[in-house]
Every structure is written in structure tokens, then in C-alpha cells.
PDB file with SEQRES, HELIX, SHEET and CRYST1 records, atoms N, CA, C and O in Angstrom:
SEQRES   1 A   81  UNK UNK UNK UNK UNK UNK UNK UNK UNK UNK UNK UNK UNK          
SEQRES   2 A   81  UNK UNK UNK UNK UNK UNK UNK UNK UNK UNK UNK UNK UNK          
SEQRES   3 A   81  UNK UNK UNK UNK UNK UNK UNK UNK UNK UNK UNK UNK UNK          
SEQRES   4 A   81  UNK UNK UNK UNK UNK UNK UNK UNK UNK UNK UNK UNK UNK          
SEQRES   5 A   81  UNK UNK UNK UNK UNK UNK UNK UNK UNK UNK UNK UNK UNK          
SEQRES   6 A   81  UNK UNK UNK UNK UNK UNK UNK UNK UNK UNK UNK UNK UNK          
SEQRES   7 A   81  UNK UNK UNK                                                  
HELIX    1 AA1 UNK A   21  UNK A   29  1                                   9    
HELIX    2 AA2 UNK A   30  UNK A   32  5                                   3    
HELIX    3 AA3 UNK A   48  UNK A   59  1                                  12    
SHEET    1 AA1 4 UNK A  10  UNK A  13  0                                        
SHEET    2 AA1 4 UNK A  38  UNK A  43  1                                        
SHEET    3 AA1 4 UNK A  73  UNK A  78 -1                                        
SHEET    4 AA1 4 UNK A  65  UNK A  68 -1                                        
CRYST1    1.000    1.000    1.000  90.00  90.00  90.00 P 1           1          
ATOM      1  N   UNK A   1       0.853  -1.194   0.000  1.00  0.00           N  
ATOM      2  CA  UNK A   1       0.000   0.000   0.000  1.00  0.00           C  
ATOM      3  C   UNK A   1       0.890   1.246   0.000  1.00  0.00           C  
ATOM      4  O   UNK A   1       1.821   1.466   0.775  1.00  0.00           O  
ATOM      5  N   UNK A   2       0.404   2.116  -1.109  1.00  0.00           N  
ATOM      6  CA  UNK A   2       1.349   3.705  -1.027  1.00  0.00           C  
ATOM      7  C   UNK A   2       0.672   4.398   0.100  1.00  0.00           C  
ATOM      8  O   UNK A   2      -0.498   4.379   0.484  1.00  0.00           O  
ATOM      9  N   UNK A   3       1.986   5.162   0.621  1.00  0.00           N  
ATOM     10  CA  UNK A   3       1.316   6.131   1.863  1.00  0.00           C  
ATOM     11  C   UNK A   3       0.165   7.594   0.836  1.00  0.00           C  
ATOM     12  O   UNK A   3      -0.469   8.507   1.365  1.00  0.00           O  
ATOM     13  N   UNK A   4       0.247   7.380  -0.197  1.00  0.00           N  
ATOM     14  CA  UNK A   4      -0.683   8.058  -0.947  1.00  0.00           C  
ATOM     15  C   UNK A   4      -2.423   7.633  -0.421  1.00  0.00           C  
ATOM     16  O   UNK A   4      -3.326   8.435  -0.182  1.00  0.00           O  
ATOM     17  N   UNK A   5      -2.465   6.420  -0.366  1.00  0.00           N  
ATOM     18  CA  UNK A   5      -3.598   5.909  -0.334  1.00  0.00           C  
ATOM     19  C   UNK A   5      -4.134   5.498   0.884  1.00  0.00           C  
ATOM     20  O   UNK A   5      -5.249   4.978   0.919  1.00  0.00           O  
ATOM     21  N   UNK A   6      -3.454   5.677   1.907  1.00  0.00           N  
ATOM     22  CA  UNK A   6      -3.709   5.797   3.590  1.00  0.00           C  
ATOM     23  C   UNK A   6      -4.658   6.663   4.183  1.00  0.00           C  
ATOM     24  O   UNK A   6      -4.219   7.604   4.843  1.00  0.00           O  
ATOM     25  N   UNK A   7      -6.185   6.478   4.038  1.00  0.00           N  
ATOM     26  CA  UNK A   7      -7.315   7.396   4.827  1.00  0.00           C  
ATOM     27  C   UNK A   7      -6.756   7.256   6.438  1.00  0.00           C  
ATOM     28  O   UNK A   7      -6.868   6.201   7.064  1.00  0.00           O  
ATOM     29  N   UNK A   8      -6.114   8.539   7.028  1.00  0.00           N  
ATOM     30  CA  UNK A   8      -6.025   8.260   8.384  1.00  0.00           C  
ATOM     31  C   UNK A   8      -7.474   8.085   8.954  1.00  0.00           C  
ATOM     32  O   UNK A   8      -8.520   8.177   8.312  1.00  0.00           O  
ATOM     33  N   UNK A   9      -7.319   7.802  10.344  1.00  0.00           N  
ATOM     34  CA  UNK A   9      -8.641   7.943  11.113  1.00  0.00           C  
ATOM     35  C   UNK A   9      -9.172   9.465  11.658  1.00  0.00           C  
ATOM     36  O   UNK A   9     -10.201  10.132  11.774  1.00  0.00           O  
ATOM     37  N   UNK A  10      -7.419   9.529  11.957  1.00  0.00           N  
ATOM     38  CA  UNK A  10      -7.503  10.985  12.589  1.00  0.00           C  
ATOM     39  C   UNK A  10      -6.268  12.025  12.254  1.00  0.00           C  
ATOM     40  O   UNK A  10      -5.201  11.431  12.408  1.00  0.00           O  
ATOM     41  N   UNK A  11      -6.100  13.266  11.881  1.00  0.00           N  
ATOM     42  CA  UNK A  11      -5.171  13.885  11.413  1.00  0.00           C  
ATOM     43  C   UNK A  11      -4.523  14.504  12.495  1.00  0.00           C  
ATOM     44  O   UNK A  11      -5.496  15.100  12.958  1.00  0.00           O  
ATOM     45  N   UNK A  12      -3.321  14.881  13.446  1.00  0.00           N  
ATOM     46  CA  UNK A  12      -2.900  15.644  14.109  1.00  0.00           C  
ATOM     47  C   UNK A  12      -1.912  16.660  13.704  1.00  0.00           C  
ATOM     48  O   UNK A  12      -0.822  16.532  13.147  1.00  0.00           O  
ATOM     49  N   UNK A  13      -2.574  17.735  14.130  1.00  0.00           N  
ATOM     50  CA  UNK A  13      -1.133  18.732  12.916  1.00  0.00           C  
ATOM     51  C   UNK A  13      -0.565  19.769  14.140  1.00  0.00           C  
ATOM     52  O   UNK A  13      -1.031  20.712  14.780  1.00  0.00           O  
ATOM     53  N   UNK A  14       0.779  18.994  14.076  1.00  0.00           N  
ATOM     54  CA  UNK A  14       2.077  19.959  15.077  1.00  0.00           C  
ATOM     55  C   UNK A  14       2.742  20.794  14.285  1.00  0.00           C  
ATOM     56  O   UNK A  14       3.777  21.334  14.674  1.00  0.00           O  
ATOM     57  N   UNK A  15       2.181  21.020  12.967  1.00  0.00           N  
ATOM     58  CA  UNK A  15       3.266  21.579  12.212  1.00  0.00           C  
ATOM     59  C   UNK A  15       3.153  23.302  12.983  1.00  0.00           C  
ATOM     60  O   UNK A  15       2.094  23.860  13.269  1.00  0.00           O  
ATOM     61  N   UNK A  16       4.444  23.830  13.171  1.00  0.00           N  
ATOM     62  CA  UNK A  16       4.844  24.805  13.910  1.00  0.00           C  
ATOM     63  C   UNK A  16       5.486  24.741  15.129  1.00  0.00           C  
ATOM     64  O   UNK A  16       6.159  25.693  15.523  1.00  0.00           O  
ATOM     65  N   UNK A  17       5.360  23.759  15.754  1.00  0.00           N  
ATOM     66  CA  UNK A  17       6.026  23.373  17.259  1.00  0.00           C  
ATOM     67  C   UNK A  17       7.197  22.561  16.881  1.00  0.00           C  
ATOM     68  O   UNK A  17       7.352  21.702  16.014  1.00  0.00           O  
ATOM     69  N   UNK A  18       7.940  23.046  17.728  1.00  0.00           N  
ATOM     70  CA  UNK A  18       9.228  21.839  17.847  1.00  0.00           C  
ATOM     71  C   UNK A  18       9.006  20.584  19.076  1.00  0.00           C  
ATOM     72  O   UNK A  18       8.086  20.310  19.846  1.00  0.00           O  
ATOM     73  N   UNK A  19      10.037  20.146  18.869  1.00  0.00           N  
ATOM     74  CA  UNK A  19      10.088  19.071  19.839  1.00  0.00           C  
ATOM     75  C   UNK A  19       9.809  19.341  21.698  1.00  0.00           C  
ATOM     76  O   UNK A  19      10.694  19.875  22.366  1.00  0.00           O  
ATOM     77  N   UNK A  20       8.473  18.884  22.336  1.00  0.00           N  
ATOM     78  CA  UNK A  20       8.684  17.875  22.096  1.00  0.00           C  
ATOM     79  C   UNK A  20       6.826  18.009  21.661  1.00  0.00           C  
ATOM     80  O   UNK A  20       6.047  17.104  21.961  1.00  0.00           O  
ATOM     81  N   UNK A  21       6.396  19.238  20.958  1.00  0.00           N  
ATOM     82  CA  UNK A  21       5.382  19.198  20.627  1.00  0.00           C  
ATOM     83  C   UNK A  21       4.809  18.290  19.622  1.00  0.00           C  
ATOM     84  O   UNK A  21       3.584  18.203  19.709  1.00  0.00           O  
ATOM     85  N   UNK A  22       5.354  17.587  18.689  1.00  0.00           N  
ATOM     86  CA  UNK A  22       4.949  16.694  17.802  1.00  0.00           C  
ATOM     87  C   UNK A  22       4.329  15.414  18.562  1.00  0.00           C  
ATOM     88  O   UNK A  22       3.262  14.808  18.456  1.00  0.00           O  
ATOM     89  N   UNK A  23       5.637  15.250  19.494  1.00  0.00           N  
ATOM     90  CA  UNK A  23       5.401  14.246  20.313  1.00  0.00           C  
ATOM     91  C   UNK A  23       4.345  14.022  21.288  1.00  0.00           C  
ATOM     92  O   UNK A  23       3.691  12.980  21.260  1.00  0.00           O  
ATOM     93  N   UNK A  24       4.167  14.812  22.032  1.00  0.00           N  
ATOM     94  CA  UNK A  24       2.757  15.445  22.737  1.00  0.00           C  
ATOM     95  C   UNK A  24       1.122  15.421  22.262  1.00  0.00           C  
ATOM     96  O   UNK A  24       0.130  15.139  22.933  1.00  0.00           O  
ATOM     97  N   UNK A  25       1.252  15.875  20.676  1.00  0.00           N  
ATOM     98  CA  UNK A  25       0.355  15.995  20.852  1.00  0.00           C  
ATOM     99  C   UNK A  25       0.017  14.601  19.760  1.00  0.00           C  
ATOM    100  O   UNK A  25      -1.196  14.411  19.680  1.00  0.00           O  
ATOM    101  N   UNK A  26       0.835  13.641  18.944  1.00  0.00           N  
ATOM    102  CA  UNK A  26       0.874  12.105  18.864  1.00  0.00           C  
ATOM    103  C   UNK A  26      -0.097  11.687  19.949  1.00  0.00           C  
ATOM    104  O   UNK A  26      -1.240  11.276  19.751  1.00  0.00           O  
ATOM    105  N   UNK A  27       0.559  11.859  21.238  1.00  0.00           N  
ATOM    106  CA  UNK A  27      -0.021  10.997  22.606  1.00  0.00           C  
ATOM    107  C   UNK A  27      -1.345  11.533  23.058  1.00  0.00           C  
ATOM    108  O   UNK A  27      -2.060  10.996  23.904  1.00  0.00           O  
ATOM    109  N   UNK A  28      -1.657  12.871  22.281  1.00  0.00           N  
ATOM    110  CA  UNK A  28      -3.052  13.105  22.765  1.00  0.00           C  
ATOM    111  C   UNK A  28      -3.672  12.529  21.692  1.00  0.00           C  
ATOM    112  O   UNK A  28      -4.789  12.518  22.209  1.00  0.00           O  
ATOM    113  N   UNK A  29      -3.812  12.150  20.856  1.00  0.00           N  
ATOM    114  CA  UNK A  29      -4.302  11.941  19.245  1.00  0.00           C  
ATOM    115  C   UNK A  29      -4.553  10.266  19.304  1.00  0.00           C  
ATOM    116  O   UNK A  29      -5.636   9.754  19.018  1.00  0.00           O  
ATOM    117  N   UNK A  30      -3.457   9.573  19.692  1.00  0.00           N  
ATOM    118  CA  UNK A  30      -3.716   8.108  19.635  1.00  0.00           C  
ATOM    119  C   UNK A  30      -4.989   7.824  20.010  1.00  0.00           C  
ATOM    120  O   UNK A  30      -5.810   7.397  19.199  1.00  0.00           O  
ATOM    121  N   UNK A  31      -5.238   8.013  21.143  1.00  0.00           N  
ATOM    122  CA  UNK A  31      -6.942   7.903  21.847  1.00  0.00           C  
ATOM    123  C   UNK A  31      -8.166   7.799  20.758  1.00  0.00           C  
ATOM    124  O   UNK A  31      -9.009   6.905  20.678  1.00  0.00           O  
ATOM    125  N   UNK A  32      -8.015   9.015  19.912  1.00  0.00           N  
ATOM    126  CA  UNK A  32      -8.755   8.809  19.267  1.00  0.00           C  
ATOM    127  C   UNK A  32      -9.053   7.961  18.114  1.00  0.00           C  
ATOM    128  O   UNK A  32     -10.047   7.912  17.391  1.00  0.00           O  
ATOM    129  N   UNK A  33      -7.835   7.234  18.114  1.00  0.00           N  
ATOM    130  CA  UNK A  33      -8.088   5.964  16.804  1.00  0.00           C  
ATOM    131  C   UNK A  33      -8.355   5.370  16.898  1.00  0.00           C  
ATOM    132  O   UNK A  33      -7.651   5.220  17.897  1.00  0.00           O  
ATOM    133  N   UNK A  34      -9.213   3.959  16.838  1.00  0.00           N  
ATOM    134  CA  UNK A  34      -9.289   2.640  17.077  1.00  0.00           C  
ATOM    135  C   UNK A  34      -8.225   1.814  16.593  1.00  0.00           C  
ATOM    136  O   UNK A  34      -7.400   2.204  15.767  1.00  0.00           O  
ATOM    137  N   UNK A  35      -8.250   0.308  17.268  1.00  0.00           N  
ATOM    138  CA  UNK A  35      -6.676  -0.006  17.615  1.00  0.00           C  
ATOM    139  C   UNK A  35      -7.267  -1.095  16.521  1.00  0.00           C  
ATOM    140  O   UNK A  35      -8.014  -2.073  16.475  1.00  0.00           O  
ATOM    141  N   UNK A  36      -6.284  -0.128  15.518  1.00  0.00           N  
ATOM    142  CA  UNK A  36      -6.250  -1.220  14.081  1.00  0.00           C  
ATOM    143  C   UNK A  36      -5.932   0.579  13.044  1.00  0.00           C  
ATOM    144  O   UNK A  36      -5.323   0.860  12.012  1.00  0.00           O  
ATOM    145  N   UNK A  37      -6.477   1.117  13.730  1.00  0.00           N  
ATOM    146  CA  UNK A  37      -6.702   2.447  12.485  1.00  0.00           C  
ATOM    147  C   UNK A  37      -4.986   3.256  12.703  1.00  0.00           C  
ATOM    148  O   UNK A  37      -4.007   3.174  13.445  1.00  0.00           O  
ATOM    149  N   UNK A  38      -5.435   3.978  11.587  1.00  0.00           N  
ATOM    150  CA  UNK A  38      -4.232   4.611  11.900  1.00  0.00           C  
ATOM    151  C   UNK A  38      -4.242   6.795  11.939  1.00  0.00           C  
ATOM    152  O   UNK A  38      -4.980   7.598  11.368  1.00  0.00           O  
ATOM    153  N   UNK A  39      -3.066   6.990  12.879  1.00  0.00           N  
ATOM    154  CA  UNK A  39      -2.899   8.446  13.004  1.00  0.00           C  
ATOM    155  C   UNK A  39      -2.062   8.741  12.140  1.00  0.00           C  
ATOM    156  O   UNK A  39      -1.119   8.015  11.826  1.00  0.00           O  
ATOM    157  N   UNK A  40      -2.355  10.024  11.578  1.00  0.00           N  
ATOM    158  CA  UNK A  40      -1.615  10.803  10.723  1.00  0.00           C  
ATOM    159  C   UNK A  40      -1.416  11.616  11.237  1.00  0.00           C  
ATOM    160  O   UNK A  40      -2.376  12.306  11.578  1.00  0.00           O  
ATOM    161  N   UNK A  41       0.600  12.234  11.788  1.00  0.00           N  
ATOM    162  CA  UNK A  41       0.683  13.561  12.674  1.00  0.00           C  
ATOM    163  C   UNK A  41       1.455  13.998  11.380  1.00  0.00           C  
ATOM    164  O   UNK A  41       2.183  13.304  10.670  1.00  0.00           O  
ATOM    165  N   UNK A  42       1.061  15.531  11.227  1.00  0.00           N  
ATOM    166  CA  UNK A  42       1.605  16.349  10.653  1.00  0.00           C  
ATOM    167  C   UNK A  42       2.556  17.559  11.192  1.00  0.00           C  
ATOM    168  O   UNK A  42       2.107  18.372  12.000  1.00  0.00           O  
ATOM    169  N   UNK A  43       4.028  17.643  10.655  1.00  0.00           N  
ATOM    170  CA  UNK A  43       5.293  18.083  11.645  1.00  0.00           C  
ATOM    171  C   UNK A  43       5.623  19.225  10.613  1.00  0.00           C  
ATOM    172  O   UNK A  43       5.068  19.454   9.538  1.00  0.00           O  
ATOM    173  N   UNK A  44       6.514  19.786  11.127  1.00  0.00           N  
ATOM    174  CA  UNK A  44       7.517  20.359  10.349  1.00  0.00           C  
ATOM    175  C   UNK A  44       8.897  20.614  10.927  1.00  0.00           C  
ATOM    176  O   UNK A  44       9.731  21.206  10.242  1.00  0.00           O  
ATOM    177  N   UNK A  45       9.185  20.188  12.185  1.00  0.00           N  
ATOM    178  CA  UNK A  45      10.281  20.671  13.522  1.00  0.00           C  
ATOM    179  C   UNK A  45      11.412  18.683  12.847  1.00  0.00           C  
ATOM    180  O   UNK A  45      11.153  17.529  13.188  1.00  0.00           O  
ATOM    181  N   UNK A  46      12.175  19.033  12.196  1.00  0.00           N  
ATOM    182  CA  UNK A  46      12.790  17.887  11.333  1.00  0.00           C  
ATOM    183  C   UNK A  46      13.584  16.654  12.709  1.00  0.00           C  
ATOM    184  O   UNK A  46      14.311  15.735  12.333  1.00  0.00           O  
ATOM    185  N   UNK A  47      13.363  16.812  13.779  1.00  0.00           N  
ATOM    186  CA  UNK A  47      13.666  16.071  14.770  1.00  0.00           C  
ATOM    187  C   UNK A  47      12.609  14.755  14.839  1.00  0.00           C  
ATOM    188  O   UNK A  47      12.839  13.562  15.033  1.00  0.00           O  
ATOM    189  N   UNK A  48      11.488  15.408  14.622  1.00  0.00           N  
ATOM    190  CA  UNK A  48      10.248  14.770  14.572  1.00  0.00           C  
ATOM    191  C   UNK A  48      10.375  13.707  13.667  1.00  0.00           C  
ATOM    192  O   UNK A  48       9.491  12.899  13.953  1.00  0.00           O  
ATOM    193  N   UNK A  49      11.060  13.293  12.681  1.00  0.00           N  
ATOM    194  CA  UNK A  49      11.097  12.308  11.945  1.00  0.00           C  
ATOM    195  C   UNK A  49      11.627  10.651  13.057  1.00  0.00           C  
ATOM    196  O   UNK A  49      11.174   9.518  13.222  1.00  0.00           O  
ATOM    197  N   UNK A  50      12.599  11.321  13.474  1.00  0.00           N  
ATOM    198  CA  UNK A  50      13.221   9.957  14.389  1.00  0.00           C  
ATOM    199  C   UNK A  50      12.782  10.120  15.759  1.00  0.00           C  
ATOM    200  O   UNK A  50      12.870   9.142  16.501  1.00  0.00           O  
ATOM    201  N   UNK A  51      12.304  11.252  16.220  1.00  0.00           N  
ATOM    202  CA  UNK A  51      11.875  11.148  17.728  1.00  0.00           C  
ATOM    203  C   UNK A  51      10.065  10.168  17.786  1.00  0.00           C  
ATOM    204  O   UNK A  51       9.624   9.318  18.559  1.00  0.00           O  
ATOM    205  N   UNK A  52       9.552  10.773  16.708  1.00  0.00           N  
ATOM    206  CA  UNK A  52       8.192  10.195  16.649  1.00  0.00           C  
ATOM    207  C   UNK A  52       8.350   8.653  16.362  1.00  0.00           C  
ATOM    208  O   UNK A  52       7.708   7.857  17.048  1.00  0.00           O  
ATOM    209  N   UNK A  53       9.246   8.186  15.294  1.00  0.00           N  
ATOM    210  CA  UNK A  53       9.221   6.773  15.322  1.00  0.00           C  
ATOM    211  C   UNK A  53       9.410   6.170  16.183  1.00  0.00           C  
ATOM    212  O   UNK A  53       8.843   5.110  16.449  1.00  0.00           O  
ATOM    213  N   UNK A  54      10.516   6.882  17.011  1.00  0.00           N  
ATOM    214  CA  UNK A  54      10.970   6.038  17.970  1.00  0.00           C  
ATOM    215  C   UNK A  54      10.152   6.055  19.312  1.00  0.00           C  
ATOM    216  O   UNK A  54      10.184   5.053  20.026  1.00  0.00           O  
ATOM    217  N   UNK A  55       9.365   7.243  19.707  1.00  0.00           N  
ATOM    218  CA  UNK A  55       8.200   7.208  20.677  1.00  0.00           C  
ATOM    219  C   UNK A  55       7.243   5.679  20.109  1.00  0.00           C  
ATOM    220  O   UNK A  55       7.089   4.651  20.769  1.00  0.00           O  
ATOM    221  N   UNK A  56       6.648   6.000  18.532  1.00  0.00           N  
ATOM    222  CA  UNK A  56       5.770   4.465  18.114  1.00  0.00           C  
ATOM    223  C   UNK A  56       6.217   3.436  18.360  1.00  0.00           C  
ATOM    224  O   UNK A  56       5.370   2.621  18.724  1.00  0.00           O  
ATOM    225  N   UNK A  57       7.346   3.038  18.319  1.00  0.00           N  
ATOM    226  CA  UNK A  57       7.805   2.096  18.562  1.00  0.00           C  
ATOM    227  C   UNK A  57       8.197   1.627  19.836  1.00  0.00           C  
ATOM    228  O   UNK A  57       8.372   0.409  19.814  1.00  0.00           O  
ATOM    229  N   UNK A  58       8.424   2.207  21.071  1.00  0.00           N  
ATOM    230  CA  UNK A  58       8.335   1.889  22.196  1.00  0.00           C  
ATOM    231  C   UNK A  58       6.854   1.919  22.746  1.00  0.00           C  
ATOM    232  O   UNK A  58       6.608   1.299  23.781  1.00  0.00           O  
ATOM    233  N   UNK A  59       6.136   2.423  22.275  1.00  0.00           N  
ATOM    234  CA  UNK A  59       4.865   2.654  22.710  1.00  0.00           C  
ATOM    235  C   UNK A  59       4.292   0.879  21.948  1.00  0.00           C  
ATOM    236  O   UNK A  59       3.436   0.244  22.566  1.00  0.00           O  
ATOM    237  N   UNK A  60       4.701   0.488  21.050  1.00  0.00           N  
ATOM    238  CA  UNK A  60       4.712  -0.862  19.956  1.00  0.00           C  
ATOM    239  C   UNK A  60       3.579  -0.510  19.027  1.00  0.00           C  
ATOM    240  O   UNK A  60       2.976  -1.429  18.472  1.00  0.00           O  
ATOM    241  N   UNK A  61       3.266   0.647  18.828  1.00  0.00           N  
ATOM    242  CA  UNK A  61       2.866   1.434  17.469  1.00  0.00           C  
ATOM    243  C   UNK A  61       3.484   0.895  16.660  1.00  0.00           C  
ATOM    244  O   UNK A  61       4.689   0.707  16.829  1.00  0.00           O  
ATOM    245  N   UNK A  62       2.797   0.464  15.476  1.00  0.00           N  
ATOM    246  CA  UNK A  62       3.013   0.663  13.681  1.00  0.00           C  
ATOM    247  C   UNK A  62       4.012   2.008  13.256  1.00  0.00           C  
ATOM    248  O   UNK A  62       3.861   2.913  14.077  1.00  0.00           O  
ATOM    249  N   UNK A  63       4.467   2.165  12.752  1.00  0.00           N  
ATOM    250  CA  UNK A  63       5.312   3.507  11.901  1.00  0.00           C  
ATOM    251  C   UNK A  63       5.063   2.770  10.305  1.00  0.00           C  
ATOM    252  O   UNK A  63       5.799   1.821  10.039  1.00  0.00           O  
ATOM    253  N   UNK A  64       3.979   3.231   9.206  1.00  0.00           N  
ATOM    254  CA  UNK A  64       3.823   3.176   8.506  1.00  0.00           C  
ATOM    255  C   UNK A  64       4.767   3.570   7.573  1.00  0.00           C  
ATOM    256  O   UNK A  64       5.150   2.778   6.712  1.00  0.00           O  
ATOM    257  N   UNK A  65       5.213   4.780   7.652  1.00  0.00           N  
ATOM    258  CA  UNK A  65       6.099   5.635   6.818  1.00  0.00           C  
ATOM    259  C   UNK A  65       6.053   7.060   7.053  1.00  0.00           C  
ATOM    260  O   UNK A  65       5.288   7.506   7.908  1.00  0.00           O  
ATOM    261  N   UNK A  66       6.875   7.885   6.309  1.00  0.00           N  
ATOM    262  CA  UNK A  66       6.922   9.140   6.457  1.00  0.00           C  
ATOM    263  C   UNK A  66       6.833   9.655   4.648  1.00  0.00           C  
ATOM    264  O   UNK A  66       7.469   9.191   3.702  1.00  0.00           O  
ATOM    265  N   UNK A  67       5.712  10.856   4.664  1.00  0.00           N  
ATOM    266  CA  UNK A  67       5.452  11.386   3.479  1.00  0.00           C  
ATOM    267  C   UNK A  67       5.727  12.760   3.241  1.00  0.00           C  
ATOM    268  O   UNK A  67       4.813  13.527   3.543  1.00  0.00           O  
ATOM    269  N   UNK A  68       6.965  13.353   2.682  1.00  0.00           N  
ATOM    270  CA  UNK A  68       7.310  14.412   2.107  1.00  0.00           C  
ATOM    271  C   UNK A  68       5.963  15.404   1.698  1.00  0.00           C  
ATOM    272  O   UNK A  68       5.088  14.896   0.997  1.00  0.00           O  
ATOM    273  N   UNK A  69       5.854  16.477   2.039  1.00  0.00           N  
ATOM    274  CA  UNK A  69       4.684  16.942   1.562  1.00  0.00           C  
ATOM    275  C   UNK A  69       4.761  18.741   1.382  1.00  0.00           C  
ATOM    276  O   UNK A  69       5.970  18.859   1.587  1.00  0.00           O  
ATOM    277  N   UNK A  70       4.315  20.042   1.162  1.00  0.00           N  
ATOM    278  CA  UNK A  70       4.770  20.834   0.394  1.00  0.00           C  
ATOM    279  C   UNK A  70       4.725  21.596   1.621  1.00  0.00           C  
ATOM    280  O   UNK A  70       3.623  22.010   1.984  1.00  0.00           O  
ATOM    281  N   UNK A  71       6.363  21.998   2.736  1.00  0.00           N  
ATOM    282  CA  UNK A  71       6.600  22.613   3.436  1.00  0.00           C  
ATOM    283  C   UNK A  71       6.618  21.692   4.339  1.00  0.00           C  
ATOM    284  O   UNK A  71       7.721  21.908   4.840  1.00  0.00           O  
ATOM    285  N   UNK A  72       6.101  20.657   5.009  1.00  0.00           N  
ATOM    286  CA  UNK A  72       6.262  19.973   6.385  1.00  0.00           C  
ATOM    287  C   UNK A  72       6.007  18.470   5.251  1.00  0.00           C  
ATOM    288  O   UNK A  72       6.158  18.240   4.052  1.00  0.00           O  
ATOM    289  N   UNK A  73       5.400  17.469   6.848  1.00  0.00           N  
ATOM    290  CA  UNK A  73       5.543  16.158   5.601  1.00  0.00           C  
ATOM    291  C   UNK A  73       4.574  15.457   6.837  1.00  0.00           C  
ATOM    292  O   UNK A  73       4.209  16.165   7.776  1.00  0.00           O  
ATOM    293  N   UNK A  74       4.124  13.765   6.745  1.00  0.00           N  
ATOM    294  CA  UNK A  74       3.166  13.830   7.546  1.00  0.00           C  
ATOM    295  C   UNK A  74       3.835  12.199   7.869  1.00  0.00           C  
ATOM    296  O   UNK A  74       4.606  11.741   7.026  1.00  0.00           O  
ATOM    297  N   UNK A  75       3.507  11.382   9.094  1.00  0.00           N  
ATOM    298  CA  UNK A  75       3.916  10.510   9.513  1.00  0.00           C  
ATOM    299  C   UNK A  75       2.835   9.756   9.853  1.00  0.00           C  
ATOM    300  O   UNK A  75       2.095  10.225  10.717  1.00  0.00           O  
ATOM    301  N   UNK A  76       2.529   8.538   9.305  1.00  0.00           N  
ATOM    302  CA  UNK A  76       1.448   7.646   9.754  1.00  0.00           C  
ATOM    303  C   UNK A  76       1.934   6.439  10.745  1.00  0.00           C  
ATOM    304  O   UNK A  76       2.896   5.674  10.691  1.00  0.00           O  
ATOM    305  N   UNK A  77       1.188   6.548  11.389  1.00  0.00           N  
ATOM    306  CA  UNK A  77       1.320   5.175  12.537  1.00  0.00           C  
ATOM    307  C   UNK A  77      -0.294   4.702  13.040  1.00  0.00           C  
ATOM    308  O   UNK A  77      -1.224   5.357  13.510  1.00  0.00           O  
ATOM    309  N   UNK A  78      -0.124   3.145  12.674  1.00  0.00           N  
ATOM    310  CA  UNK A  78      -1.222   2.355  12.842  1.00  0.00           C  
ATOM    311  C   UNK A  78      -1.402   2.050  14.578  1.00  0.00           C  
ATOM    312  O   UNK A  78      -0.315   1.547  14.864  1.00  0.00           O  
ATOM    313  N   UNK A  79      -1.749   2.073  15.114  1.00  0.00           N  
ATOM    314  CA  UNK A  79      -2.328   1.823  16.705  1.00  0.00           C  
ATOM    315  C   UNK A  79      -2.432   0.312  16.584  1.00  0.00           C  
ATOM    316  O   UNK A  79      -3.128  -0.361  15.823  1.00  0.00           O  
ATOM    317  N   UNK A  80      -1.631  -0.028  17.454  1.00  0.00           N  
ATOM    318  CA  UNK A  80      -1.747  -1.295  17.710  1.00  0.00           C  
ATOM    319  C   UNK A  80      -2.525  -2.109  19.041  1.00  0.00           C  
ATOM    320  O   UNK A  80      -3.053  -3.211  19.189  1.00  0.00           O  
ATOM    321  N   UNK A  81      -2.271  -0.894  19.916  1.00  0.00           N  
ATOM    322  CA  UNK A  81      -3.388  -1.280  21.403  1.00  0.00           C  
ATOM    323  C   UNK A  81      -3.961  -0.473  22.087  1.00  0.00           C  
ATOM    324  O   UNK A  81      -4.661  -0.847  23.029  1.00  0.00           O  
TER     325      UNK A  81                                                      
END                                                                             
């Protein structure tokens, strides 16, 4: 599946905050997905690429991918519990 074609459940957009606002507001956002769906956080603070995966992944979040996009870029992660 292309990250083109990924309907999130829910969109979170940090774009403007730095770290560890991306991250923050990920953890307020998960809640609202059902555990199978997935969040789409939208960044622009370029830390956010490896700090967010690596929050999903200890958390044992999905990290779908990361999508380049025009000025910031957007990071999907599937909810796993």
C-alpha cells in the first residue's frame, strides 16, 4: 500500500512546534483511533522524523512511513493497542 492511499482515522497537525510538541500531541491523538486504524501527525520541527518513530515504537505502534509533503511532511502510525 502507497502512503498516498492511507485514509487516516484521525489527522494531528504539530506543524509549527518543535520538539517535544509533535510528540505530545501524537499521545493526545492516539486515543482517538481505534486499535487497528491509523494516526496521521503532521510536523515540520525535522527532529520529529526519528523522535516520533521512535516514541511508536516503544509505545509498539506501527510507523507506517513518512510522506514528504509541500513545506512539512506527515507521519502515519497504525495503533496497535
Amino acid at each position: 500500500m502507497s502512503l498516498d492511499d492511507i485514509k487516516p482515522d484521525y489527522v494531528a497537525d504539530a506543524r509549527g512546534s518543535s520538539c517535544p510538541g509533535p510528540i505530545l500531541e501524537a499521545k493526545k491523538s492516539i486515543g482517538k483511533v481505534p486499535v487497528g486504524g491509523i494516526l496521521e501527525v503532521r510536523a515540520t520541527d525535522p527532529g520529529t522524523k526519528n523522535d516520533l518513530p521512535a516514541w511508536a515504537k516503544k509505545m509498539k505502534h506501527e510507523v507506517l512511513g513518512i510522506k514528504e509533503a509541500d513545506g512539512y511532511f506527515s507521519i502515519f502510525i497504525r495503533r496497535k493497542k
